[in-house]
C-alpha positions, 0 to 999 in steps of 0.5 A: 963679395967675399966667402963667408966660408973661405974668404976667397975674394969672388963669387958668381951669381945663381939666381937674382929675385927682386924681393916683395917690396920692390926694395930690394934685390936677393941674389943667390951665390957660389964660390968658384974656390970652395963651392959653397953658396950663400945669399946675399940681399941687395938694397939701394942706399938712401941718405938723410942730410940733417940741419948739422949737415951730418948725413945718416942712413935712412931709418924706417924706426926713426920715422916710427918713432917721430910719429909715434909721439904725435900719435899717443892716445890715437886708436894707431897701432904699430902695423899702422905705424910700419905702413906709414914708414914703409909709404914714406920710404917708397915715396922717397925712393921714387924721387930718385934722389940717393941724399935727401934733406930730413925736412923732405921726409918730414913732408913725405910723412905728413899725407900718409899721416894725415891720411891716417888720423887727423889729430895724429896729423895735427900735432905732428905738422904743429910741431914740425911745420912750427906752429906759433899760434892759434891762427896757424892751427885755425888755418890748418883745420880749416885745409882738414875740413875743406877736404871733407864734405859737410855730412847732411843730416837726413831724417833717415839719421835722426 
């Protein structure tokens, strides 16, 4: 790690902290040349290989973004949405892997959306998982509402 103040070539760690996510490491530095101390903030890379096979950076913005489009017109907000990529991104940290197919992030988002709005859900796996017809959104509902337990209507509710 280079200086920012001097560009010597070394520096000698202070203090290291594990930040609040857990994602990352801050270390605090001083240069053994001009004294000066800086920060600097340490994470683990984690690669996506695409279909193209070209490989890129983990993005939580393009998770945002992507799932974004299934939820227009859903009562989602963005904190919703930061939550969801932040989940996604720990999930997939917790694989263990450095290089992950884009197709494992699709898996990794759809529990967290499902958990958050169903329709959101719905028209994300329609596109991702390549709906080709009505049977396999049938199918799909049908998964939702065998999750979900008939509501007895009591005369309490009426």
């Amino acid at each position: 790690m280079h200086c920012p103040f001097c560009r010597h070539s070394d520096s000698r760690v202070i203090d290291s902290r594990t930040s609040d996510d857990g994602l990352s490491i801050r270390r605090r530095r001083q240069c053994p040349e001009c004294g000066g101390r800086f920060t600097t903030v340490e994470t683990a890379s984690l690669n996506v290989v695409k279909r193209s096979g070209v490989m890129e950076p983990f993005s939580r913005e393009k998770v945002i973004s992507g799932v974004r489009k299934a939820c227009q017109g859903r009562p989602v907000t963005d904190s919703d949405l930061a939550v969801l990529a932040q989940t996604v991104e720990e999930t997939l940290r917790q694989t263990g892997a450095s290089q992950l197919d884009a197709n494992e992030i699709g898996l990794a988002i759809l529990g967290p959306l499902r958990e958050l709005d169903e329709v959101a859900y719905l028209r994300f796996a329609s596109v991702y998982q390549a709906f080709d017809s009505l049977e396999d959104f049938e199918s799909a509902i049908e998964a939702l509402r065998a999750d979900h337990p008939r509501r007895v209507v009591s005369d309490l509710d009426r």
